[in-house]
C-alpha positions in Angstrom: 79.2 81.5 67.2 80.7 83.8 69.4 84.3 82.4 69.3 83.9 82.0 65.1 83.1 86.4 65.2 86.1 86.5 67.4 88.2 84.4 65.2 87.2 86.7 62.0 87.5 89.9 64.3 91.2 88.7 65.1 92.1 87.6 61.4 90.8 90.7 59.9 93.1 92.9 62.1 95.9 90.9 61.6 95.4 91.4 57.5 95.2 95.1 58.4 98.2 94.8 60.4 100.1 93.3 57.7 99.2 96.2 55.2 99.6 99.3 56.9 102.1 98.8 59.7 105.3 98.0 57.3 105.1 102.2 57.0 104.2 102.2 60.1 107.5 100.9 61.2 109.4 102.7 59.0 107.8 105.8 60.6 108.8 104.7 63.3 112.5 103.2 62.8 113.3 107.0 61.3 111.8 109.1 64.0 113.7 106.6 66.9 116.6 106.5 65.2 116.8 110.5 64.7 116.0 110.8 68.3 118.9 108.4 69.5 121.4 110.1 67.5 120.0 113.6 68.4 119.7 112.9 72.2 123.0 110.9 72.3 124.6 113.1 74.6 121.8 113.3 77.2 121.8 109.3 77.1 125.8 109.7 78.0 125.0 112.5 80.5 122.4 111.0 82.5 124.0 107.4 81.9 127.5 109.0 83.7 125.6 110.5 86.1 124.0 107.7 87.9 127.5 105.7 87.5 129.0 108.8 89.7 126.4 108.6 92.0 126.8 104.9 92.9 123.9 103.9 91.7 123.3 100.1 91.9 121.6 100.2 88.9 121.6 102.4 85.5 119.1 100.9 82.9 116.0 99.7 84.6 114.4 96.5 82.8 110.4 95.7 83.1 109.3 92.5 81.6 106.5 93.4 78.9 104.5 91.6 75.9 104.7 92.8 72.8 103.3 91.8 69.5 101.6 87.8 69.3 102.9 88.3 73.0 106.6 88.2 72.8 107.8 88.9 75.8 110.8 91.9 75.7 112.1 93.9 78.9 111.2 97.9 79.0 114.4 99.8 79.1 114.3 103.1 81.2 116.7 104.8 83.4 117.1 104.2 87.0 116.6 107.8 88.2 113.4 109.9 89.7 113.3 112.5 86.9 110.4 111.9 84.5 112.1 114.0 82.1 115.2 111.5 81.6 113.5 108.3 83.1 111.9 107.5 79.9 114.6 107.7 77.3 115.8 104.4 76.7 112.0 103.7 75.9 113.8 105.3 72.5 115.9 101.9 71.7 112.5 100.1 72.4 111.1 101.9 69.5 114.1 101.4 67.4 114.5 97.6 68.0 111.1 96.7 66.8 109.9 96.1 70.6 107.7 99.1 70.8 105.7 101.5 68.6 105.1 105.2 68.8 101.6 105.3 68.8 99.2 101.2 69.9 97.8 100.0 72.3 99.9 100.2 76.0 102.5 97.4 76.5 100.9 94.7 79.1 102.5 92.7 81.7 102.1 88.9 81.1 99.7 88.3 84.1 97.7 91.4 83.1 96.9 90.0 79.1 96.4 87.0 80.9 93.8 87.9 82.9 92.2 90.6 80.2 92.3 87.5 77.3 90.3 85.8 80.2 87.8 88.2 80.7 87.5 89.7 77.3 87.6 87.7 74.5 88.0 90.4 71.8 91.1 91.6 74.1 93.1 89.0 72.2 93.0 91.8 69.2 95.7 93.5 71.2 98.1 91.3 70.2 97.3 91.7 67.1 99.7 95.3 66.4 103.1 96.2 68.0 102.2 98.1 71.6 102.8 101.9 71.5 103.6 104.5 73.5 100.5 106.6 73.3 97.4 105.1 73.6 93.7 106.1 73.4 93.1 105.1 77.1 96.2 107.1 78.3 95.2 110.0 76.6 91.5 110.2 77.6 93.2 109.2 81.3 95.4 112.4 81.3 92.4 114.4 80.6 90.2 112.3 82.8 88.1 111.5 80.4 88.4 107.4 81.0 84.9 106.5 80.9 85.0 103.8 78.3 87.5 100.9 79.0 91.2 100.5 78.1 90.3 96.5 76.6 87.7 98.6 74.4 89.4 101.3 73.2 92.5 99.1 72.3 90.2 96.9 70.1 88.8 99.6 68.5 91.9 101.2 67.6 93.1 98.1 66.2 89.9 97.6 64.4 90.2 100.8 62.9 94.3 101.7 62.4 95.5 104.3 60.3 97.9 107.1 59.6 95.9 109.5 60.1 94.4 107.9 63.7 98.2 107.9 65.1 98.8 111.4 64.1 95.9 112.2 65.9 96.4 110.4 68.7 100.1 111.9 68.7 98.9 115.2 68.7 96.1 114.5 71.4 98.5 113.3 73.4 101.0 116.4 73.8 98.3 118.1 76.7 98.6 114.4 78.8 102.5 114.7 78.3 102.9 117.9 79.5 101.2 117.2 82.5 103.2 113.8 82.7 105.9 115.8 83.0 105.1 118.3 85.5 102.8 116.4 87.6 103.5 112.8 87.0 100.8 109.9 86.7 97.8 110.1 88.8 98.1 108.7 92.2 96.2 104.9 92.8 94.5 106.6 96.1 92.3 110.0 95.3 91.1 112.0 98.3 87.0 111.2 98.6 86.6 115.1 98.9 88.9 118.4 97.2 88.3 121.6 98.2 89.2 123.8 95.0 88.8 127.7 96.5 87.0 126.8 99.5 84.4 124.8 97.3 83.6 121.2 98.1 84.1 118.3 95.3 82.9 114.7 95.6 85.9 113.0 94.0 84.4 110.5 92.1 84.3 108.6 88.9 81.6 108.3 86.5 80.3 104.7 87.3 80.5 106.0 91.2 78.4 109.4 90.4 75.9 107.8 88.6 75.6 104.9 91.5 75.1 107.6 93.9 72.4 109.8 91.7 70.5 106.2 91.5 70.8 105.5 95.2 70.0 108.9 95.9 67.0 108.3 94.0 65.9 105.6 96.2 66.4 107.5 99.6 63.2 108.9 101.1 65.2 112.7 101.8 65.1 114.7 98.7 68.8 115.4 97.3 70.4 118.2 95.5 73.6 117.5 92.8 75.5 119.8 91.3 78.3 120.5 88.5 81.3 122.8 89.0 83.7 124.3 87.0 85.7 127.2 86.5 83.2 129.5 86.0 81.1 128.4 88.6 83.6 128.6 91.4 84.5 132.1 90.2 81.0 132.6 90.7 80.9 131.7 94.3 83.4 134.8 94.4 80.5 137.1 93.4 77.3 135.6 94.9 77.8 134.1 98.4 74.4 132.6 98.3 75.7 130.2 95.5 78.9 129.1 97.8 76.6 128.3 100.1 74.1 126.3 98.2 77.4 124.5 97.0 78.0 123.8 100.5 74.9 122.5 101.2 74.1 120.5 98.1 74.3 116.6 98.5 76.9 115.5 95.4 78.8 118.3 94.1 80.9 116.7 91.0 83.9 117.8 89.2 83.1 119.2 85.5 85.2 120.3 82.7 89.6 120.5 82.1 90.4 123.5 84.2 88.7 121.8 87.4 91.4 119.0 86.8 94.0 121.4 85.9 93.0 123.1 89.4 93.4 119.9 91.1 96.8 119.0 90.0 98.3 122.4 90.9 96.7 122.2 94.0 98.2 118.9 94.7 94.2 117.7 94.9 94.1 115.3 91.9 90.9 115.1 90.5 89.6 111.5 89.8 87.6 111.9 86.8 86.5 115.0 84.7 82.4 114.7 85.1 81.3 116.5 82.3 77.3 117.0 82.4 77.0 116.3 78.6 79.4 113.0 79.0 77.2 112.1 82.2 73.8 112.7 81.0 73.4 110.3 78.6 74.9 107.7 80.8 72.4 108.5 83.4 69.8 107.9 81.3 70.7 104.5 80.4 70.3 103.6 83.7 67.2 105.4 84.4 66.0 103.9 81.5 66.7 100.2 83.0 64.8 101.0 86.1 62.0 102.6 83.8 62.7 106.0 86.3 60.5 109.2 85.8 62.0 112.5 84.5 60.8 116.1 84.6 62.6 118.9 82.5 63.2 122.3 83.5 65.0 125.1 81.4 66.3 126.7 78.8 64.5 128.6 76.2 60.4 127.7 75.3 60.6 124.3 73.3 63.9 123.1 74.3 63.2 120.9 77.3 60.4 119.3 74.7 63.4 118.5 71.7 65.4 116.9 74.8 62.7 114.5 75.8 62.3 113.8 72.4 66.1 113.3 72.0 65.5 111.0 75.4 62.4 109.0 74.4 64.2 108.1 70.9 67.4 106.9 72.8 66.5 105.2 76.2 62.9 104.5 75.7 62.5 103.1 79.3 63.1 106.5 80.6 59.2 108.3 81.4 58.9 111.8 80.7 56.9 113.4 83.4 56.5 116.9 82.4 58.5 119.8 80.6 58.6 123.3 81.1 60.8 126.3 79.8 62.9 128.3 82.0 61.5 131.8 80.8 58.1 131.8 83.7 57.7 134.7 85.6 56.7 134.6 89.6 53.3 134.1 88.7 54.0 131.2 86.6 56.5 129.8 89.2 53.6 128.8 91.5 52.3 126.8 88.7 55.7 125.0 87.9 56.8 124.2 91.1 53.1 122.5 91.5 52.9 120.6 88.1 56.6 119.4 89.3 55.4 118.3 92.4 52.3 116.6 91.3 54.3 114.7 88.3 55.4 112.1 90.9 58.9 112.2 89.3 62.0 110.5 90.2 64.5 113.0 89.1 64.6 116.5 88.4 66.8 118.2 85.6 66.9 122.2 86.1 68.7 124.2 83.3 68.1 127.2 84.5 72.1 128.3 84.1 74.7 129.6 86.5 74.1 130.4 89.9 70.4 130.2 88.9 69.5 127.3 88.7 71.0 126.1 92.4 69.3 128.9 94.1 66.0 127.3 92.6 66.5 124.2 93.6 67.5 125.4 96.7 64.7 127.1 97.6 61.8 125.4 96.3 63.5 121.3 97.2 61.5 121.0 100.3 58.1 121.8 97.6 59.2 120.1 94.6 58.6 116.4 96.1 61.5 114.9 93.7 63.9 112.8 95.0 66.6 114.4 93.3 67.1 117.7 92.0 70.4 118.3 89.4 71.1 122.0 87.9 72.7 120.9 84.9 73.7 124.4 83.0 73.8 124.3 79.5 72.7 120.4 79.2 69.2 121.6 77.2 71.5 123.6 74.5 73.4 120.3 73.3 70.7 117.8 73.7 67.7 120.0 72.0 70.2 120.3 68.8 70.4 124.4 69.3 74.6 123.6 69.7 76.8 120.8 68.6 79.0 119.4 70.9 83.0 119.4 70.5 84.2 117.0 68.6 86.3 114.3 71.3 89.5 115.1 69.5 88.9 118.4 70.7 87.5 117.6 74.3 90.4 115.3 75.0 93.2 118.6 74.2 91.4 120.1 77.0 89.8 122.8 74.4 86.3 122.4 74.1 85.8 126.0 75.9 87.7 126.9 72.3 85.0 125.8 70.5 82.1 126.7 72.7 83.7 130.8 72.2 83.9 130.2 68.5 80.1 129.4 68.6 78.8 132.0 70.8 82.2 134.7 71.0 79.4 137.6 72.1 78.2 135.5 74.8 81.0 133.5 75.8 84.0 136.5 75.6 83.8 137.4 79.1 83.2 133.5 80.4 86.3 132.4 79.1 88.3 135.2 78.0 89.2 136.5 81.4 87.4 134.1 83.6 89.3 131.5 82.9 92.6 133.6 83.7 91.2 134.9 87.2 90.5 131.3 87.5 93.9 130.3 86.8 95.4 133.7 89.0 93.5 132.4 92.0 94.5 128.6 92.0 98.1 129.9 91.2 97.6 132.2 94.5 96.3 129.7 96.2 99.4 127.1 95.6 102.0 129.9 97.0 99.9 129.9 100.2 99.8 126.6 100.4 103.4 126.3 99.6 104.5 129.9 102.4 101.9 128.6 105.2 103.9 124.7 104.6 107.5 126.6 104.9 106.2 128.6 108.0 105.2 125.2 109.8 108.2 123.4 109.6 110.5 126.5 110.7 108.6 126.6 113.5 108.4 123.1 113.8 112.6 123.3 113.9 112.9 125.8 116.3 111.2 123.9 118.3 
């Protein structure tokens, strides 16, 4: 049964692919072939250069499969500069080999091993391969939670006009930092410092191991989220730098973290966005049939988020709920109900540097395993604020959207936080860059 759905899944995308793509290519034959003739002298330029350098080779050839797995070689020049290595990827595109916008271009061994694994990844073959890609533009935000195989199918699945502009435009952010940084190196560091503040570099699946493990261990733990507005925080209030410093799992959250980590020559591994992780977290709570207690936000919306949990992941137990309006009186009371609930997992939305001063100081009391400050989770989740669309998440813009819903609120967070953010890491990078020139002129007078 499962190879017959497979078999219909692969026939209906090749009918698709037999209606849209012929304007599809045509697209794509005009654009390649305006670029060619437009860039024609920087193809002569760069092509004369390496032949005055020596150079053993000039047009680089990579064997990949295209469409119904064709095999064709990937042209690209022979030279270290991103910004001219990828031109002859143009005559790709005009030849038929390539598109602008599919899933990537495998090697042979790889579909192999993917049509091995994953049945449904056979619907790859099924279009012309592309330049841009879902996966590499949710990989250039770090945003890659969902897998490449996946995305690919449902992009075939689902092709349009309208989905390749998009995922052009989406794209422009990732190329930009193509070009000045380059793709992502295979080995992150296990820990960044961004200002002085510790990250666990980590991806989802890893964070999400580590809360369940931590959940396990007989010490109570305390995770936290960072992002720019939090480290600039630290700046201001040094008892949240050093609750940071003492917190068990501090993860990366939002664009400008990533952005941080690039400049600093720290890449991030994955952008762990609370709202992205949450969800996921629950589904495996909800496997183990874990215990949750909710703390924050305004009176009634802890209660629309365990709702909003018990509808979705049903094997989750809701321990307790409780608003994050109580006065010291009423804290007493809280921090006993907590610690009575015999929950596994605490979530605190209590806002910045609240919330980790809490947990901080009543951990030892609250008899949780572990502890998360998790911001403005409550706000999404209870239905008070819609999330960013992903288009808009994967441009790196969702603070956009978050000032267009709450500009009185927000103006100060993101109008100029974000560019003392951005003045610090720059800073930061020239002191790097000085205190790396003074070390090796002292290193050759010596």
């Amino acid at each position: 049964m499962q190879r017959l759905e497979t078999d219909e899944g692969l026939e209906d995308a090749r009918v698709r692919a037999r209606v849209y793509p012929y304007l599809k290519r045509t697209i794509d034959l005009t654009i390649s072939l305006f670029l060619v003739i437009l860039l024609l002298p920087l193809f002569v330029g760069v092509g004369m250069a390496l032949m005055m350098s020596r150079s053993m080779t000039i047009i680089q050839r990579t064997p990949k499969m295209g469409i119904e797995c064709q095999p064709f070689s990937e042209l690209s020049f022979a030279t270290q500069w991103r910004v001219f290595r990828k031109l002859p990827i143009l005559i790709n595109v005009l030849k038929g080999d390539l598109s602008f916008v599919g899933p990537r271009a495998a090697y042979s061994c790889e579909m192999c091993s993917y049509c091995r694994s994953e049945p449904q990844a056979r619907l790859r073959i099924a279009v012309r391969p592309g330049l841009i890609c879902d996966w590499w533009v949710r990989r250039h935000i770090s945003l890659d939670y969902v897998q490449e195989v996946a995305l690919d199918v449902r992009y075939v699945k689902s092709m349009s006009l309208r989905k390749d502009i998009g995922l052009a435009l989406r794209a422009i952010p990732g190329i930009v930092t193509w070009l000045l940084w380059g793709n992502a190196p295979p080995v992150y560091p296990a820990e960044v410092r961004i200002l002085g503040v510790r990250i666990d570099n980590m991806s989802m699946n890893n964070a999400i191991d580590r809360v369940m493990n931590m959940i396990d261990s007989p010490q109570a733990g305390h995770v936290c989220f960072v992002n720019p507005h939090n480290i600039n925080q630290t700046f201001q209030v040094p008892e949240y730098r050093r609750a940071l410093d003492e917190a068990d799992l501090v993860l990366a959250d939002g664009f400008g973290t990533k952005l941080a980590g690039e400049i600093l020559r720290q890449p991030i591994r994955q952008n762990l966005c609370g709202t992205d992780l949450f969800p996921r977290l629950c589904a495996r709570l909800s496997e183990a049939e874990k215990k949750i207690y909710l703390v924050g936000a305004a009176p009634g919306a802890a209660e629309r988020v365990a709702d909003w949990v018990r509808q979705h992941y049903p094997g989750v137990v809701i321990k307790g709920c409780d608003h994050g309006y109580f006065n010291p009186m009423e804290e007493r009371e809280v921090v006993c109900r907590i610690a009575q609930s015999g929950a596994d997992m605490l979530v605190v939305a209590m806002g910045v540097p609240k919330q980790e001063l809490w947990i901080r100081n009543h951990l030892a009391e609250l008899n949780v395993p572990v502890a998360m400050g998790w911001g403005g989770l409550f706000d999404y989740f209870s239905g008070r604020i819609p999330r960013a669309p992903l288009w808009v998440r994967e441009i790196g813009m969702e603070w956009v959207y978050r000032l267009i819903q709450e500009p009185g609120r927000m103006w100060r967070r993101y109008l100029i936080g974000n560019f003392v953010f951005l003045f610090r890491i720059v800073r930061e990078r020239f002191r790097a860059v000085e205190v790396s020139s003074r070390c090796n002129r002292i290193g050759s007078q010596n």
